[in-house]
N, C-alpha and C positions, 0 to 999 in steps of 0.2 A: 444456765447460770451465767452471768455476768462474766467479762473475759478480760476484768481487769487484775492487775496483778497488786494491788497493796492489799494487807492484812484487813480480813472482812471484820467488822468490828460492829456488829447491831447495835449493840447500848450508846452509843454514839448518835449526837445529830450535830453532826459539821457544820452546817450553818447556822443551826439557830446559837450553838454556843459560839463563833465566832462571834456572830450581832451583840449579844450578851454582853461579850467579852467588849465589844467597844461601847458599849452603854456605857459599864462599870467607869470605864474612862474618865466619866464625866466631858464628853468633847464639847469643843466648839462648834459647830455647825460652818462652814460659810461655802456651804456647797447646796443643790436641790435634796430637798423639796422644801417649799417655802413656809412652811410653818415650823420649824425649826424645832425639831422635835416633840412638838404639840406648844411650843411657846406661844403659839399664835392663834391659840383656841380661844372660843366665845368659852365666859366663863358657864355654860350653861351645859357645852360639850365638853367641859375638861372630864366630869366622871365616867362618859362613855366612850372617849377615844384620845385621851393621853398618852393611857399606859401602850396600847397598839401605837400610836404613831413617834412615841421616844423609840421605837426601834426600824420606825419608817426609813429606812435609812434607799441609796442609791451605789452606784458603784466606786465605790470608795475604794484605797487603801485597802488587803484581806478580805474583802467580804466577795469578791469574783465577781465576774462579768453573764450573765444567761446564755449569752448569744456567744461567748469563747469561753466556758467555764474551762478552768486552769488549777482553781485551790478547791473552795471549798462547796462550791456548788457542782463543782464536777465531782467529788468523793462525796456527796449529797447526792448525786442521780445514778451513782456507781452502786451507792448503798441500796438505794431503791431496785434497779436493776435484780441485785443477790436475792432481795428480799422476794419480787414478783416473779422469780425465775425468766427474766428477758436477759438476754444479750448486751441490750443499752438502750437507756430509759432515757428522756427527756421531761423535764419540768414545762408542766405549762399551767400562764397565767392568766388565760383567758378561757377554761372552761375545755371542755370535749372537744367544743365548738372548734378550735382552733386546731385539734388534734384531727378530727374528721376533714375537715377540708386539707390538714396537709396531707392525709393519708391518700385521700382519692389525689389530690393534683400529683404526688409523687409517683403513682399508679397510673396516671391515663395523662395523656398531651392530648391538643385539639384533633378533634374527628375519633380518638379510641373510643372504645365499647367499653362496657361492663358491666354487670349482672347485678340488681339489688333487688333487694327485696321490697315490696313495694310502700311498707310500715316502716320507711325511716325518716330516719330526724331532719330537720330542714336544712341543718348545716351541713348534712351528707345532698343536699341539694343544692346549696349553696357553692359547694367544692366545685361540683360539678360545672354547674358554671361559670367560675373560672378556671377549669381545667378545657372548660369547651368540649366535653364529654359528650357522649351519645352512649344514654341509660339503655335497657332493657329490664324492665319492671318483672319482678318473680311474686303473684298474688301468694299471701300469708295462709297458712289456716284458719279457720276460726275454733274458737274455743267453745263447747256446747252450752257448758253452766253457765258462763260470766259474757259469752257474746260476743269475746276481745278478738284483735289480730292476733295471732300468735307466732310460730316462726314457718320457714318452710319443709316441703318433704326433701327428702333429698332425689327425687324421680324427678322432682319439677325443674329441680337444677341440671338433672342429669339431660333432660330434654331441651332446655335453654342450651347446655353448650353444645346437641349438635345441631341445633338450629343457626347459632353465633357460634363457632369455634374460634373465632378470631379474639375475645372479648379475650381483657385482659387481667381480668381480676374478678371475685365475688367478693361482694359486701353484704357483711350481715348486722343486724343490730341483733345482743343477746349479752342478758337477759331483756322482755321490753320492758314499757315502763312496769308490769304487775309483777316481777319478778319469773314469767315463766320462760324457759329455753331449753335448746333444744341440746344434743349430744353434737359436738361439731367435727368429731374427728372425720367422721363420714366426707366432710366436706372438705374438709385438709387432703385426704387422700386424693381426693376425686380432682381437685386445682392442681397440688401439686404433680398429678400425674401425666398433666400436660405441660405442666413450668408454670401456672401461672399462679395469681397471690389469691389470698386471703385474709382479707382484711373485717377486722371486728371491732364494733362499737360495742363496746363493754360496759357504757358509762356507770351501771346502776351495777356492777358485779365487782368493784375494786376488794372487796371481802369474796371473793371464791377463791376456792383453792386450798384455805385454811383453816377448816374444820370439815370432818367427816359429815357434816348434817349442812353444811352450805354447794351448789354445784361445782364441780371443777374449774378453773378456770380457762378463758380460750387460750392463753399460753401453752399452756402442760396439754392443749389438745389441740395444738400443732399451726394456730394462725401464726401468719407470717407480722402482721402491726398490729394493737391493739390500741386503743383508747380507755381509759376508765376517769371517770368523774371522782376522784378522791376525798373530793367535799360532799358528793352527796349521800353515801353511806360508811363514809371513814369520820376520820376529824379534821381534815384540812380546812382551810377557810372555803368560803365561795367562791368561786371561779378557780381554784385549786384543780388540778387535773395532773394525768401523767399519760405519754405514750412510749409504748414500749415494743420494742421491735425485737427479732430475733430472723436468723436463716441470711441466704444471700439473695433470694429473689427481689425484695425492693433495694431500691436505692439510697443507701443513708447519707449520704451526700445533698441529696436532694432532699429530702427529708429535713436536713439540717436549715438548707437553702431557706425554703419557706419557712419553718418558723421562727427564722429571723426577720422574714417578711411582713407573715402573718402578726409579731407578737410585739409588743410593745418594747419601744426602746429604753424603756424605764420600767422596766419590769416592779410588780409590786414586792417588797421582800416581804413583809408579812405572810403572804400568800406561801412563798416560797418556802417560809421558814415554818411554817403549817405542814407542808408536804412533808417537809422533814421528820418535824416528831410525826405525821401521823406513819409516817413510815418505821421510825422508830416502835412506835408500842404496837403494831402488826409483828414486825421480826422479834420481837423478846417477849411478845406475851398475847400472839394473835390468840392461840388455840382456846386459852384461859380466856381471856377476854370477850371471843363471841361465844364463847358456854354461858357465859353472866348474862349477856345478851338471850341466847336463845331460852334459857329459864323464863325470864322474863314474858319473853309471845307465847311459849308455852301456856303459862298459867293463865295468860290473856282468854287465850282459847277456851279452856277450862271452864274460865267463868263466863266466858263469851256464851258456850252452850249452853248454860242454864237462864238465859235470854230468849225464850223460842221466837222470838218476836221478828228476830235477824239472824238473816242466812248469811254467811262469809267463804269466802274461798282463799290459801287451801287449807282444807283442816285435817287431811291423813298427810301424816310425815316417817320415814319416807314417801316424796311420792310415787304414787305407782306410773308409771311411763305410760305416754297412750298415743295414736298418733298423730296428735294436735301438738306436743310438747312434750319432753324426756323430761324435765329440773323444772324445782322452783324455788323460789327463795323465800324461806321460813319467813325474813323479815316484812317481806311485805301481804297487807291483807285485805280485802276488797269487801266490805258489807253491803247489805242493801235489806230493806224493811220487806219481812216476807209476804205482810201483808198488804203490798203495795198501796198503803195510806200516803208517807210519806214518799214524795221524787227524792234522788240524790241528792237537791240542793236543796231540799227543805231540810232533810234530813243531815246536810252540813251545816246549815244556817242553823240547826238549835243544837249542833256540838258549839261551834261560832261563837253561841251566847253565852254557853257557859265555859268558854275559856278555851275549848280544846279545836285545834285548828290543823286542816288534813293536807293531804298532797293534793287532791283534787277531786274530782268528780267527772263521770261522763256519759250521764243521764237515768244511770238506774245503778250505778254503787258507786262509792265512798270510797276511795283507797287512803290508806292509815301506812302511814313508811315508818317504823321501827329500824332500829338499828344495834350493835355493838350496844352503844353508850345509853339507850334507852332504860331508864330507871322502874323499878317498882312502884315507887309514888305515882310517879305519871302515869303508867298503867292502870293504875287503881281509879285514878282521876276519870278516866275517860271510862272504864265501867262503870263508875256510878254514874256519870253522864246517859249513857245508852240504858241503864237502869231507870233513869228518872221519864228518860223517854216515854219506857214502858208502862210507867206507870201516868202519864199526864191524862186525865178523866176529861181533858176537853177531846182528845184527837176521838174521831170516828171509827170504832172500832170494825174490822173485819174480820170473817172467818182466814186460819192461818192455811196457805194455800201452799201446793209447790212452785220455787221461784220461774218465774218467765225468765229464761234462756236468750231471746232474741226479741226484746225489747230495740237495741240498739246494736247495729254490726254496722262493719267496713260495707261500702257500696258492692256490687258487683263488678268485677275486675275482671277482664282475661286471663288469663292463667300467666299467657307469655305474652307480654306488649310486644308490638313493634317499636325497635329504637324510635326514643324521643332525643331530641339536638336539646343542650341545654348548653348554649352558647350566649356569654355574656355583651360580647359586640356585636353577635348577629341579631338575638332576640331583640334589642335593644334599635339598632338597626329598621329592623323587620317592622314594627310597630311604631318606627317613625316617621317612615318612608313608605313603606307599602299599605299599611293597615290603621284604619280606623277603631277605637275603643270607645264602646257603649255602654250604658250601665242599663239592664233589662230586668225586667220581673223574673221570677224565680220560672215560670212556665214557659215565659219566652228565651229561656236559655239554653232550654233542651236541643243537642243538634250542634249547638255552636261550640266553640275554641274560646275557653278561658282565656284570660286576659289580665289573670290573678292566679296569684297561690294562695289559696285558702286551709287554713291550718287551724283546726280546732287546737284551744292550748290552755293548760297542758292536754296530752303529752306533746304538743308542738312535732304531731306527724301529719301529711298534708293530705287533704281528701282531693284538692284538685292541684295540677300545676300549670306551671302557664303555657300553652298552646295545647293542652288536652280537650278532647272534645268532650261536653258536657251531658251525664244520662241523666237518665229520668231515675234511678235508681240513687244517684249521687243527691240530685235536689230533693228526694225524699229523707237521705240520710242529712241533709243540712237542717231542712224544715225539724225535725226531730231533736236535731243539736240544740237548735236557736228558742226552739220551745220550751228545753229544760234550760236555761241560762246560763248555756256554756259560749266560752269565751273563742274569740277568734285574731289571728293574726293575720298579717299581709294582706289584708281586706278590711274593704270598708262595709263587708255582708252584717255582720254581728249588728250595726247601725242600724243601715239603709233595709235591711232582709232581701238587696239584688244583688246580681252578681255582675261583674264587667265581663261582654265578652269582645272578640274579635270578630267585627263585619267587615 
């Protein structure tokens, strides 16, 4: 719990009723931002961003500072704290993103080690390189129905640290992006029984913990920093996040440090004052609130299976534990056309047309993100969608088969990499002085050292990074990507279909 001492008070959101409270005001403006409380709108944006930017306000008088909160944003992140069970919580206004990289920089100085799993987010790569880290990659499971990375065992980690005992932390991403993960206490024990952290990107689980039918959350199962994306299955706005610490093994000093570095010096209030109420309606009526929710997938389901035309994952709840994954998260849910007529993205393309639009695709199912707030109407919507599907008399009908399993997986990976240096002045260095960059046919790349991070996206996890040497296993999993019309980052592959490597 939280270890401040004012009266905890849920029904409260300290910032956003300050803000309120100086609207009401009627003030004058003559301070930023320059459109003066939406006075300076085209009249064409006044009905979509007046009311949001009349309270765009900046650090004024009462409304606190991000980077020294004092009033009300500091009893805003105190509240958050009680609510998530951490210690002491931070507002952040730039997404996970900004939480993952302070988490590793606080955790590793240049030349430390640390242990990840090899299915994470790019900005947990990004950290890295400017903490000037040296990774050791932990390859995921695969999941047998759906294909996906999943998380890891806890043997493999258990063999990472006496391979590296010096490494100074494990990083996990959990839930991934499909909702599954793992039990992490295992992994708390096993860190903290040599002193060292654990750190968790939580982004898609800011709802665990608060109903018996959603998983636990990494707090209450013992990580030492957490991350969670607040806007992406709460109600915060976008780029809404919070990280939340607990224990004395990191340093909150540091922690503090950077994301006054990392975050903007004009923090967005809206954003901020989003985190608030979505903080607020978690603590006074989480439990109620995602039951409304879970009825809702529930019934999805229901009607889902008198569809036979589409297979989805998961559809036993609870789940039963297996050893690719312990949890999953009701809200999210993965289709795919059993009679493999339809790819993934044809099969998004004619939800697309008729109005209904998904999280993504990664080349043989659909992911559909439900949430809390997700309505009945809208449910209904999207089955008669996948209904009309079934019934359209032009597609080519096939016999309905059992789904293909390993259409699309993770490359082949070693179990336990050797440290990779992911140094931001040396890499940068390194390739401007020592190394030549080419851009090669997909065949002629086998063998060599990327010269790119290549990141199918979403989920914006990376298949190659820069200075890995490139397999035949990896250019088979891209060819396959590129084929079904999945998108890609930190590369110009998606384009060109070559990769740059290092000669």
């Amino acid at each position: 719990m939280s270890s401040f001492n004012r009266k905890v008070e849920p029904n409260r959101a300290p910032l956003f009723e300050a803000m309120v409270a100086h609207h009401q005001r009627n003030p004058v403006s003559l301070h930023v931002p320059g459109h003066k409380s939406g006075q300076g709108l085209l009249e064409e944006g006044e009905d979509y961003l007046k009311m949001v930017m009349s309270i765009d306000y900046t650090e004024i008088t009462g409304l606190d500072d991000l980077h020294h909160p004092e009033g009300v944003i500091q009893e805003a992140e105190e509240l958050a704290a009680d609510c998530f069970g951490a210690e002491e919580t931070y507002f952040l206004i730039g997404g996970s993103t900004v939480g993952n990289i302070a988490m590793i920089a606080a955790a590793c100085g240049r030349g430390d080690l640390i242990l990840l799993q090899r299915n994470v987010h790019k900005s947990v790569i990004h950290g890295l390189m400017i903490a000037g880290a040296h990774a050791v990659f932990i390859a995921p499971e695969l999941h047998p129905q759906t294909g996906v990375a999943t998380g890891l065992s806890i043997e493999s980690v258990q063999q990472a640290l006496l391979q590296y005992p010096e490494a100074k932390a494990l990083f996990l991403t959990n839930p991934n992006y499909y909702g599954m993960g793992m039990d992490l206490k295992p992994f708390a024990e096993l860190m903290h029984a040599s002193g060292k952290l654990l750190l968790v990107d939580e982004a898609h689980g800011a709802h665990f913990g608060f109903h018996r039918e959603v998983p636990a959350s990494a707090l209450s199962q013992g990580a030492d920093a957490v991350v969670q994306s607040t806007h992406k299955m709460l109600t915060a706005m976008t780029m809404g996040a919070m990280l939340h610490v607990q224990g004395n093994l990191i340093d909150r000093g540091n922690i503090k440090q950077l994301l006054a570095m990392l975050q903007s010096s004009s923090p967005s209030y809206p954003i901020m004052a989003s985190l608030d109420l979505a903080r607020k309606r978690l603590h006074t009526e989480g439990t109620v609130w995602i039951e409304q929710g879970l009825a809702v997938v529930k019934e999805f389901r229901t009607l889902l299976d008198r569809l036979d035309r589409f297979d989805y994952y998961p559809k036993v709840f609870p789940l039963v534990p297996s050893y690719d994954h312990q949890t999953a998260d009701p809200f999210k849910i993965a289709i795919c056309d059993r009679t493999n007529t339809l790819t993934a993205t044809e099969l998004k393309d004619k939800m697309e047309a008729d109005g209904i639009y998904v999280e993504m695709t990664d080349g043989r199912q659909v992911l559909l993100v439900f949430s809390p707030a997700s309505g009945r109407a809208d449910m209904l919507r999207v089955i008669e969608t996948l209904h009309n599907i079934c019934l359209d008399g032009t597609l080519q009908k096939k016999e309905l088969q059992e789904p293909i399993s390993n259409i699309l997986k993770l490359p082949y990976y070693p179990q336990i990499s050797s440290p990779v240096v992911f140094d931001l002045k040396e890499s940068s260095r390194t390739s401007r002085e020592k190394e030549t960059v080419s851009q090669v046919n997909l065949e002629d790349a086998v063998g060599h050292r990327s010269a790119d991070m290549v990141i199918p996206y979403p989920p914006g996890i990376p298949y190659l990074y820069t200075g890995e040497v490139i397999s035949a296993s990896v250019v088979e999993a891209l060819v396959q990507l590129a084929a079904r019309g999945i998108k890609f980052q930190g590369t110009e592959f998606g384009q060109t279909h070559k990769l740059k490597i290092y000669t």
